[in-house]
Biopython code that builds the backbone (N, CA, C, O; Angstrom):
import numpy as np
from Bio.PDB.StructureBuilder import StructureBuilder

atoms = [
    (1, "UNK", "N", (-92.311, 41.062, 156.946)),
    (1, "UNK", "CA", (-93.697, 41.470, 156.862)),
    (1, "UNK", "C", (-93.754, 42.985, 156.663)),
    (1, "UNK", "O", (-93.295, 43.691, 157.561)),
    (2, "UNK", "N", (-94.174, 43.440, 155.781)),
    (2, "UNK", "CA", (-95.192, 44.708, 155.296)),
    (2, "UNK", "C", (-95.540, 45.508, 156.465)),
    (2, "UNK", "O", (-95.778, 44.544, 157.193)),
    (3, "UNK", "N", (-95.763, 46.544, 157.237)),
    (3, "UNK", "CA", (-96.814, 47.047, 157.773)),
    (3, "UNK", "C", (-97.128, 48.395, 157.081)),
    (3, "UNK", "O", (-96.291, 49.233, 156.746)),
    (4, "UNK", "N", (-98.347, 48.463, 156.937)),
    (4, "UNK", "CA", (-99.373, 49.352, 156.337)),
    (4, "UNK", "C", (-99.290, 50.542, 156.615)),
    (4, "UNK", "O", (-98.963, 50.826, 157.768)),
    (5, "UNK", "N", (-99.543, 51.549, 155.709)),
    (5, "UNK", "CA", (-99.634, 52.709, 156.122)),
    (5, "UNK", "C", (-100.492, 53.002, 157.129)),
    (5, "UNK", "O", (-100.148, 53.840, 157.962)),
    (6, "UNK", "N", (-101.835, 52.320, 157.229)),
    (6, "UNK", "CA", (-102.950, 52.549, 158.063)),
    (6, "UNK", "C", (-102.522, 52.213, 159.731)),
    (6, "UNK", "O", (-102.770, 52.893, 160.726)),
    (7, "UNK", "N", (-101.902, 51.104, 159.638)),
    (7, "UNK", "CA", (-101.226, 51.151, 161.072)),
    (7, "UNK", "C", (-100.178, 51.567, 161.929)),
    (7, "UNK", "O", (-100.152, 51.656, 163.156)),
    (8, "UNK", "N", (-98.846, 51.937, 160.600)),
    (8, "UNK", "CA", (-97.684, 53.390, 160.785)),
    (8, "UNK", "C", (-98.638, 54.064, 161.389)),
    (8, "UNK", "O", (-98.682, 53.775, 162.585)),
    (9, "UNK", "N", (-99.386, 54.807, 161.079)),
    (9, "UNK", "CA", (-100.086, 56.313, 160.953)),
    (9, "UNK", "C", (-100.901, 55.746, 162.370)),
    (9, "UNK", "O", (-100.106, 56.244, 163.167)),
    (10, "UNK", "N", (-101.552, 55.308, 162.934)),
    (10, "UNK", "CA", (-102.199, 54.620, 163.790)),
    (10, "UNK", "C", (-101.362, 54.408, 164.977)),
    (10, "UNK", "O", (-101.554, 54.989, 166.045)),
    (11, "UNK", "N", (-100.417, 53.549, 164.754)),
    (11, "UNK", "CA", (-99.390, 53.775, 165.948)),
    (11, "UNK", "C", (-98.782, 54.880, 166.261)),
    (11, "UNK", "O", (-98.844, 55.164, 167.457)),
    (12, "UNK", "N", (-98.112, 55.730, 165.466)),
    (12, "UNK", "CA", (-97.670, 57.064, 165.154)),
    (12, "UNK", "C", (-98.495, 57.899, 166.182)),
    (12, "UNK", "O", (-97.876, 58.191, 167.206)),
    (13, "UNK", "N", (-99.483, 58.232, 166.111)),
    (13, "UNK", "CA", (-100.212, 58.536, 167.171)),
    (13, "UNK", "C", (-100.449, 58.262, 168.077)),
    (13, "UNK", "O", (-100.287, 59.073, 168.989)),
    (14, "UNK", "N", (-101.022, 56.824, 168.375)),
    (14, "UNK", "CA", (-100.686, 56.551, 169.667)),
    (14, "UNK", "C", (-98.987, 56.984, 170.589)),
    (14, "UNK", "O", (-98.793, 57.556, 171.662)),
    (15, "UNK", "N", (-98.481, 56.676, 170.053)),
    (15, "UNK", "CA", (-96.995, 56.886, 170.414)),
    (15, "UNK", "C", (-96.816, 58.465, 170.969)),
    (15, "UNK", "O", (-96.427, 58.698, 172.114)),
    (16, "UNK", "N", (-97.142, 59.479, 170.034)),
    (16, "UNK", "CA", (-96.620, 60.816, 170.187)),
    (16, "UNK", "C", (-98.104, 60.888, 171.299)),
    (16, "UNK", "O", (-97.745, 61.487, 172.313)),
    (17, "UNK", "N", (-99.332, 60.549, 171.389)),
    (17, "UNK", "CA", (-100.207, 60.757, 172.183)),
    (17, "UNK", "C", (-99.542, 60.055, 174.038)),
    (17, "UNK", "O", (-99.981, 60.457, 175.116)),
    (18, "UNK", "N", (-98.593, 59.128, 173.879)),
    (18, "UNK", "CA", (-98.233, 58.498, 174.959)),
    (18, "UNK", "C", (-97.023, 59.223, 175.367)),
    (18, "UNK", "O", (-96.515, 58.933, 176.450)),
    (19, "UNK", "N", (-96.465, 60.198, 174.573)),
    (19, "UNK", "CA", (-94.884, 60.847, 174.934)),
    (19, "UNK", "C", (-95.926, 61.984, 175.394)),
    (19, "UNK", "O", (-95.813, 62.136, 176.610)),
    (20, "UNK", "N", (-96.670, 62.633, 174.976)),
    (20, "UNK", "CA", (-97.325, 63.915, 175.414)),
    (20, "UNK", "C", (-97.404, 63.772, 177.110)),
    (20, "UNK", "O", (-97.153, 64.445, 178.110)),
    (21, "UNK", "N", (-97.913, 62.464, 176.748)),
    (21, "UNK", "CA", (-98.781, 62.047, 178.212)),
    (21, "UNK", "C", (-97.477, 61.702, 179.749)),
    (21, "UNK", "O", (-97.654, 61.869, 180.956)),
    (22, "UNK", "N", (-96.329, 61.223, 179.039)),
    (22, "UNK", "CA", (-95.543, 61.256, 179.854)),
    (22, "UNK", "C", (-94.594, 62.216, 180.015)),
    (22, "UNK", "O", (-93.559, 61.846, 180.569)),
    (23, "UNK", "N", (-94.683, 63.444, 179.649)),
    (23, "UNK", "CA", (-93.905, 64.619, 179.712)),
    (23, "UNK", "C", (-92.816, 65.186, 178.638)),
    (23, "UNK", "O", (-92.094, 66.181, 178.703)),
    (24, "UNK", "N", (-92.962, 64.192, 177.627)),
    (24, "UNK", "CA", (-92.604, 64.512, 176.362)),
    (24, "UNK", "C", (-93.621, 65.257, 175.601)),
    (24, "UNK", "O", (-94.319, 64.835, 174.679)),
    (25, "UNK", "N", (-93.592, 66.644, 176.225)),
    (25, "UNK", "CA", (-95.233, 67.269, 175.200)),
    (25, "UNK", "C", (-95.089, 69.150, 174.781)),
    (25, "UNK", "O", (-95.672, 70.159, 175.176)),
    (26, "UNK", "N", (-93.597, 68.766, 173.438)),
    (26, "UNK", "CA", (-93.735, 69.936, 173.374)),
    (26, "UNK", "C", (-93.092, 69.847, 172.252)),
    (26, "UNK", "O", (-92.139, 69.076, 172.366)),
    (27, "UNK", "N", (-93.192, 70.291, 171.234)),
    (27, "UNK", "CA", (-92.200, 70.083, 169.387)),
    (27, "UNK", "C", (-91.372, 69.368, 169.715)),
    (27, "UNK", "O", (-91.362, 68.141, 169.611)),
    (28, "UNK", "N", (-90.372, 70.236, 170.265)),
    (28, "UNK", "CA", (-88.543, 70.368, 170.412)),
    (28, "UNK", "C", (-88.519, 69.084, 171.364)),
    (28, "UNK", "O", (-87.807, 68.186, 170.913)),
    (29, "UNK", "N", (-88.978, 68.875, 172.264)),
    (29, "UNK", "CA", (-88.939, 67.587, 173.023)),
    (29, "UNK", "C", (-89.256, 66.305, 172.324)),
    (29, "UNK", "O", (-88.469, 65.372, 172.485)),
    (30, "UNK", "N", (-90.468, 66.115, 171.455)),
    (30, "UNK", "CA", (-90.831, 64.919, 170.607)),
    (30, "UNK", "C", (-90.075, 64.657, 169.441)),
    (30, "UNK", "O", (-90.060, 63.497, 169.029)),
    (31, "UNK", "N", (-89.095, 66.017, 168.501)),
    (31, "UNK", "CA", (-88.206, 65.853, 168.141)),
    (31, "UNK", "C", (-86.890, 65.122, 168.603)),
    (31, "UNK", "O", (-86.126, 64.355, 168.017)),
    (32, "UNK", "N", (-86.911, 65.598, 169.757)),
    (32, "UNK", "CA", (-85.126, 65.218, 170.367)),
    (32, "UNK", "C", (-85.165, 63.804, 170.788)),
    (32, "UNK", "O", (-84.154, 63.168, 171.085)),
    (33, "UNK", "N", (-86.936, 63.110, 170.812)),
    (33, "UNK", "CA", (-87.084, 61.712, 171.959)),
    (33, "UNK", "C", (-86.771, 60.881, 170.136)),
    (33, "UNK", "O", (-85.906, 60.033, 169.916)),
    (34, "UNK", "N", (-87.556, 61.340, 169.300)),
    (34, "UNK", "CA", (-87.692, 60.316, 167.786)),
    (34, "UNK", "C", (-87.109, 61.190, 167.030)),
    (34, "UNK", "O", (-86.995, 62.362, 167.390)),
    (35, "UNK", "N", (-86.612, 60.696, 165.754)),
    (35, "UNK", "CA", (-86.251, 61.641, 164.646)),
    (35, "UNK", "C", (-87.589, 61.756, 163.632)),
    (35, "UNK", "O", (-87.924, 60.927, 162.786)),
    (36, "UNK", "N", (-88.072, 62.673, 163.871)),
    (36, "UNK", "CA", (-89.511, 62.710, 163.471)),
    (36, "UNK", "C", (-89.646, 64.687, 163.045)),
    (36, "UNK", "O", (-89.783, 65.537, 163.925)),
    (37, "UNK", "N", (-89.564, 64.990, 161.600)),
    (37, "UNK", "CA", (-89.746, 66.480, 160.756)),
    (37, "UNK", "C", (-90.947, 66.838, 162.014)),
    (37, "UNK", "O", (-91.889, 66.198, 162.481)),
    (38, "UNK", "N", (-90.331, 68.288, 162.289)),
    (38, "UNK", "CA", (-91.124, 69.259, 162.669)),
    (38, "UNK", "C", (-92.941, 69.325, 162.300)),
    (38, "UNK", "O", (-93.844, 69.257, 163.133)),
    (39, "UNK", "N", (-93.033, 69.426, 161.306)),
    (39, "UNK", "CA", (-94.383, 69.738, 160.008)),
    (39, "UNK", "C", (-94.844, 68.207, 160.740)),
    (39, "UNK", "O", (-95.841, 68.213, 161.462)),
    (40, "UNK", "N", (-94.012, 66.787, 160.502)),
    (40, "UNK", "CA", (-94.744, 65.442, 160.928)),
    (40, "UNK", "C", (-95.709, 65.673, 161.962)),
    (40, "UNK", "O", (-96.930, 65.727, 161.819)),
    (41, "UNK", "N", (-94.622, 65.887, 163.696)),
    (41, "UNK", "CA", (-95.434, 66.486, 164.509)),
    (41, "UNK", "C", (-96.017, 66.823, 164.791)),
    (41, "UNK", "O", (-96.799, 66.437, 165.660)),
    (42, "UNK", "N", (-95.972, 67.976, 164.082)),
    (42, "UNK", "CA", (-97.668, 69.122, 164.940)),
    (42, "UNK", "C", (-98.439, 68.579, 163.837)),
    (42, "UNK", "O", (-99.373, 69.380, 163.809)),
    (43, "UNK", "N", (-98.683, 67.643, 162.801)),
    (43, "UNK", "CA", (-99.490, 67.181, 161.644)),
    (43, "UNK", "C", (-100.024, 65.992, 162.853)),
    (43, "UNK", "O", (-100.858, 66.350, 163.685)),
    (44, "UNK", "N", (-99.602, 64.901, 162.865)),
    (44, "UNK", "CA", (-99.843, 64.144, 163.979)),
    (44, "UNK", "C", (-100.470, 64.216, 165.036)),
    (44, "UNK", "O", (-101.384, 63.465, 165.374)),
    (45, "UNK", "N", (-99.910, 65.376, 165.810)),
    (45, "UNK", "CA", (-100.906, 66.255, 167.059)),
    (45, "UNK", "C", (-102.399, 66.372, 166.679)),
    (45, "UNK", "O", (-103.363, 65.903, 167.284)),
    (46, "UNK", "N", (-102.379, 67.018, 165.674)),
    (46, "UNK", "CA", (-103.160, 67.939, 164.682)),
    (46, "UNK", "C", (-104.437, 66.551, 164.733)),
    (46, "UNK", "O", (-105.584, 66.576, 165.180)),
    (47, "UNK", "N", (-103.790, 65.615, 164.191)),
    (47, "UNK", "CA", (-104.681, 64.394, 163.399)),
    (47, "UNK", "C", (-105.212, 63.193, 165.212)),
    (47, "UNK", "O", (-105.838, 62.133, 165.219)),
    (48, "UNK", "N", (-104.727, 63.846, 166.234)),
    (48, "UNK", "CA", (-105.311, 63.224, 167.320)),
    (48, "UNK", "C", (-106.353, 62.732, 167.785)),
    (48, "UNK", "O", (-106.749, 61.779, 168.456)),
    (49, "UNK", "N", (-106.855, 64.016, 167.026)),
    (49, "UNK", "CA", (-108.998, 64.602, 167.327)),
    (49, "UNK", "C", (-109.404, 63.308, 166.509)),
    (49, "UNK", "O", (-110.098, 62.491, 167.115)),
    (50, "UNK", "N", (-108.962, 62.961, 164.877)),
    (50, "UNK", "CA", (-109.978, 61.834, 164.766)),
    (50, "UNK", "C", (-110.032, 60.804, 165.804)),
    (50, "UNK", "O", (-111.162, 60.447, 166.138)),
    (51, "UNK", "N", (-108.728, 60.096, 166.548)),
    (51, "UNK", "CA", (-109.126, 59.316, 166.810)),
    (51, "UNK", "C", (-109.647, 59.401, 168.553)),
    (51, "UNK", "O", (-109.403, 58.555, 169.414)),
    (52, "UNK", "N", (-110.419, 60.683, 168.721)),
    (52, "UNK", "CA", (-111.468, 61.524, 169.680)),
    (52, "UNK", "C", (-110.388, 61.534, 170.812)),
    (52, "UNK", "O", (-110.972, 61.482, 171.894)),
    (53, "UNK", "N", (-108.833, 61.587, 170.988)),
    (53, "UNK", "CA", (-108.107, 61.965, 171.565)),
    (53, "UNK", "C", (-107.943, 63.221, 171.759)),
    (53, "UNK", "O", (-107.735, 63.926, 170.771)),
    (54, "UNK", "N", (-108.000, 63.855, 173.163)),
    (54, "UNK", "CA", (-108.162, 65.373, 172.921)),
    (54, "UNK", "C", (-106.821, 66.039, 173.803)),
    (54, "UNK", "O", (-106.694, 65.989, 175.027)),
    (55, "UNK", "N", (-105.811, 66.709, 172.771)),
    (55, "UNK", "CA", (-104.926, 66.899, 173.101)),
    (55, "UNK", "C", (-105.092, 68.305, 172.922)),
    (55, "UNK", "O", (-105.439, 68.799, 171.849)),
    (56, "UNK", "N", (-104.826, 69.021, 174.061)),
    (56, "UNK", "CA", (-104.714, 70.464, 174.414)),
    (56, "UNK", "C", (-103.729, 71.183, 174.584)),
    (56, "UNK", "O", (-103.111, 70.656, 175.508)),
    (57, "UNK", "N", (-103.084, 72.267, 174.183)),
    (57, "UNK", "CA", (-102.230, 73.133, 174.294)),
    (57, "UNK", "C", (-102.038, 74.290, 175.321)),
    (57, "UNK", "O", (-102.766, 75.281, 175.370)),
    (58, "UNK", "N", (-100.932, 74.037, 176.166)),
    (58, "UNK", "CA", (-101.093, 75.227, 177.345)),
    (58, "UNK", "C", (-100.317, 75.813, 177.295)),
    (58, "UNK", "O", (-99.200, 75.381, 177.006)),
    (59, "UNK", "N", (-100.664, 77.565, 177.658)),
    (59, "UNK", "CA", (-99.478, 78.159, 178.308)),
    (59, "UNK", "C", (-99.068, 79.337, 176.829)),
    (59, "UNK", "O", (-100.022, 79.486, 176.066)),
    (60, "UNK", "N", (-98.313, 79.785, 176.608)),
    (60, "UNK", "CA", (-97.908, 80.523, 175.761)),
    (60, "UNK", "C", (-97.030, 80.147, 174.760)),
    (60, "UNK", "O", (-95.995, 79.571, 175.095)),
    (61, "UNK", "N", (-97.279, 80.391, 173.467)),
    (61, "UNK", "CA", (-96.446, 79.690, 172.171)),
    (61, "UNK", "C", (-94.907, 79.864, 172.144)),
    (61, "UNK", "O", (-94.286, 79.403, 171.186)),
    (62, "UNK", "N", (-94.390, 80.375, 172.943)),
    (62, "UNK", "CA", (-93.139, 80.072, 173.275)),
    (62, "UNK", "C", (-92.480, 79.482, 174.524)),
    (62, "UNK", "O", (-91.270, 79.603, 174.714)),
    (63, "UNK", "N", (-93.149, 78.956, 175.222)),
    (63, "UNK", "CA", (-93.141, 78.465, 176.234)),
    (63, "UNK", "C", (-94.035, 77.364, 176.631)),
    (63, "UNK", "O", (-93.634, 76.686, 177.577)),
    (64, "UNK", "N", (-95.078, 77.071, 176.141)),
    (64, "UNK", "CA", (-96.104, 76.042, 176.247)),
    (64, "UNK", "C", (-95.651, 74.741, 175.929)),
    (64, "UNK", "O", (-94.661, 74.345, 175.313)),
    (65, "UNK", "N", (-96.743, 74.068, 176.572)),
    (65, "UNK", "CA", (-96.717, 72.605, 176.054)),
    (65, "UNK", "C", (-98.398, 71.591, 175.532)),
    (65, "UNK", "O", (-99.601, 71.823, 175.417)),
    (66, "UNK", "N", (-97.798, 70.869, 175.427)),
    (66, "UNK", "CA", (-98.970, 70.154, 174.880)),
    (66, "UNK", "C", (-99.469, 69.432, 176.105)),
    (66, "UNK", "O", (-98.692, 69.484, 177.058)),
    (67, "UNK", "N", (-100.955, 68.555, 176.357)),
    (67, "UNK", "CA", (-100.984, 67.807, 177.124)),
    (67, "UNK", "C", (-102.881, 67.179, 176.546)),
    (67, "UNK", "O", (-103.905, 67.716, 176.126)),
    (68, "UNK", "N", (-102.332, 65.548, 176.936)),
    (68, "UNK", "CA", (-103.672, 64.979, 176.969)),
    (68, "UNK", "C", (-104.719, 65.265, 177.557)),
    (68, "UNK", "O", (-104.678, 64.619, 178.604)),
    (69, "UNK", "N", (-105.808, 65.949, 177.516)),
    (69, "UNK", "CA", (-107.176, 66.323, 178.280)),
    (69, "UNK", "C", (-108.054, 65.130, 178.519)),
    (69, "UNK", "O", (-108.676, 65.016, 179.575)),
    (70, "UNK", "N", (-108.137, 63.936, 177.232)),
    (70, "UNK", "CA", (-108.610, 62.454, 177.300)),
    (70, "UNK", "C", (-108.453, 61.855, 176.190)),
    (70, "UNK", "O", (-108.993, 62.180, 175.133)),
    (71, "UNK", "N", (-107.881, 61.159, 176.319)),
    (71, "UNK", "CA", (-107.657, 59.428, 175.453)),
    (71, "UNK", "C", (-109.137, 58.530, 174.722)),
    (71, "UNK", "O", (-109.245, 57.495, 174.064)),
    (72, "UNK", "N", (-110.078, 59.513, 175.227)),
    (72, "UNK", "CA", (-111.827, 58.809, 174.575)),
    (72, "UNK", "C", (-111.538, 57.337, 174.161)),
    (72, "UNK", "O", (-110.933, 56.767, 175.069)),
    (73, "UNK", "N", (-111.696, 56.797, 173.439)),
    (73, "UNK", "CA", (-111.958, 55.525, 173.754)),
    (73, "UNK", "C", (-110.419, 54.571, 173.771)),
    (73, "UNK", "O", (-110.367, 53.344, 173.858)),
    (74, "UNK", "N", (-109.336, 55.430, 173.672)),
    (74, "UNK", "CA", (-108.033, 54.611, 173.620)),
    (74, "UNK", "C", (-107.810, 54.350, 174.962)),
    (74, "UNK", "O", (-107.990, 55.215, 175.819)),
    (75, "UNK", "N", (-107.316, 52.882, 175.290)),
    (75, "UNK", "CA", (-106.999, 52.850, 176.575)),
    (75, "UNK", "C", (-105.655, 52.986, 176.673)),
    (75, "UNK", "O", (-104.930, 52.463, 175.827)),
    (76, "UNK", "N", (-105.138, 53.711, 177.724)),
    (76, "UNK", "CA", (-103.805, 54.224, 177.717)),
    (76, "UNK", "C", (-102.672, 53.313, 178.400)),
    (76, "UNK", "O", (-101.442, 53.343, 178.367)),
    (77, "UNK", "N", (-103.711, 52.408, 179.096)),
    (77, "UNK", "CA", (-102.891, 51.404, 179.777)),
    (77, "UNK", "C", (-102.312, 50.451, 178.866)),
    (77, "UNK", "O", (-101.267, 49.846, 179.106)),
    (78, "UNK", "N", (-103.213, 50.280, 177.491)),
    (78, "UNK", "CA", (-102.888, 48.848, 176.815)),
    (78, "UNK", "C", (-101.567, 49.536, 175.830)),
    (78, "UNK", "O", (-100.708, 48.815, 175.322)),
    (79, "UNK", "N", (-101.595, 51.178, 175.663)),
    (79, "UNK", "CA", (-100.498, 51.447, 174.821)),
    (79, "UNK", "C", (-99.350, 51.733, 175.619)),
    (79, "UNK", "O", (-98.261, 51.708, 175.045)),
    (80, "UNK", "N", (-99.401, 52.050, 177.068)),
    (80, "UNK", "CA", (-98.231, 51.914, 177.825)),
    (80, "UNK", "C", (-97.995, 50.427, 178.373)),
    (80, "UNK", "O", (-96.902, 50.364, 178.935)),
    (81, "UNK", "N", (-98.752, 49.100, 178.380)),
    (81, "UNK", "CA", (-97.965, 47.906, 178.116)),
    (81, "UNK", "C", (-96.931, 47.299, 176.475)),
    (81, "UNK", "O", (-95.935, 46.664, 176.128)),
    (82, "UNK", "N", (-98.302, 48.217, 175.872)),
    (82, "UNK", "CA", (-97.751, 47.760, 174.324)),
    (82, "UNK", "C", (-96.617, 49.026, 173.980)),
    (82, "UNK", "O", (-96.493, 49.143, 172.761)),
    (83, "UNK", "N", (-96.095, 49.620, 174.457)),
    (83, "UNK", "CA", (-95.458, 50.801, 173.817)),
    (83, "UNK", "C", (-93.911, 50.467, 173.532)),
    (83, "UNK", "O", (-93.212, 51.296, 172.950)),
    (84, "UNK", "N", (-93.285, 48.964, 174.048)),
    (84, "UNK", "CA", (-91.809, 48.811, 172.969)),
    (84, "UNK", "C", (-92.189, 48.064, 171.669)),
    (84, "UNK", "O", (-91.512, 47.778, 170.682)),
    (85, "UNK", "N", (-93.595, 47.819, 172.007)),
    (85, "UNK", "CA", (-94.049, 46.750, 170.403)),
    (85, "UNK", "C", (-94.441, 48.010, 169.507)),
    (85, "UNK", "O", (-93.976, 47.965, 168.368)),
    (86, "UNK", "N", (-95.057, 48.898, 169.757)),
    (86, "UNK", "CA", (-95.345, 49.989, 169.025)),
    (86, "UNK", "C", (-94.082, 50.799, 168.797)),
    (86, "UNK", "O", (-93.995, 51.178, 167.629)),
    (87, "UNK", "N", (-93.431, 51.042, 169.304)),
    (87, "UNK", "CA", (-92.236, 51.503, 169.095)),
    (87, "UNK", "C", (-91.542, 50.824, 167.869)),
    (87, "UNK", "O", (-91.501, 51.413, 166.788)),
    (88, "UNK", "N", (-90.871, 49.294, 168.082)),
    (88, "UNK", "CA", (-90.730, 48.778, 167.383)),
    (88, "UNK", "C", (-90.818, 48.411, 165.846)),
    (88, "UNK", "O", (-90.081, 48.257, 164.872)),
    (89, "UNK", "N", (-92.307, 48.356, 166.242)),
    (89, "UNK", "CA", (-92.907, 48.878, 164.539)),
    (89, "UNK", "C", (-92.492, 50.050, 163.721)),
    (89, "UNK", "O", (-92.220, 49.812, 162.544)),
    (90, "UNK", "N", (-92.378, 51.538, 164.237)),
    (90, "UNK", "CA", (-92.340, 52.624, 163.983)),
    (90, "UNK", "C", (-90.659, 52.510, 163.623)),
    (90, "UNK", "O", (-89.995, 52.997, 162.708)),
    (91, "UNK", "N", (-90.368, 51.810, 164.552)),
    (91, "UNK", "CA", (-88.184, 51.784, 164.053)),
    (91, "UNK", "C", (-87.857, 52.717, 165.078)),
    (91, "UNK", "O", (-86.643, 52.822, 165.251)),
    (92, "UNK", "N", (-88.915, 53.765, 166.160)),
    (92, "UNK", "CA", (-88.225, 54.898, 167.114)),
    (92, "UNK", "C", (-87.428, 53.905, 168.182)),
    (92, "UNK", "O", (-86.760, 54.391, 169.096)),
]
sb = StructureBuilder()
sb.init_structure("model")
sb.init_model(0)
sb.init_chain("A")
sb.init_seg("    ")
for serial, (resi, resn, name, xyz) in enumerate(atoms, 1):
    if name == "N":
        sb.init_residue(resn, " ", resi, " ")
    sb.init_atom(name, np.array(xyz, "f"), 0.0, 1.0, " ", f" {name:<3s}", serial, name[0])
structure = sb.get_structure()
């Protein structure tokens, strides 16, 4: 079976929104957890806000990290039950 760009890109986010959330929330860290280009990343981060996920940046650009402020209408519970099926999909 096929899966779509629309739902790569869809899970993709959820995913890096669920590593943020569990202490994976910083470039070099979301790099080292997936093999996933630098530019992907912070593009991904970047693309959070559509889906009204509000991911915030703390602390100083060499030292900072990222972190979830709110998940708006994603429930975080159903992507941390679903997160080896989402995984899966993605191939991480």
């Amino acid at each position: 079976m096929t899966i779509s760009k629309t739902k790569t890109s869809f899970y993709r986010r959820l995913f890096i929104a669920y590593l943020i959330d569990s202490g994976v929330n910083t470039i070099p860290q979301i790099q080292a957890e997936i093999t996933i280009p630098r530019r992907t990343a912070q593009d991904t981060i970047t693309a959070l806000e559509e889906l009204d996920i509000e991911c915030q940046f703390t602390g100083a650009l060499k030292n900072g990290h990222y972190r979830i402020a709110s998940w708006g209408p994603i429930d975080p519970n159903w992507v941390k039950q679903n997160i080896d099926a989402i995984r899966s999909t993605l191939d991480y």
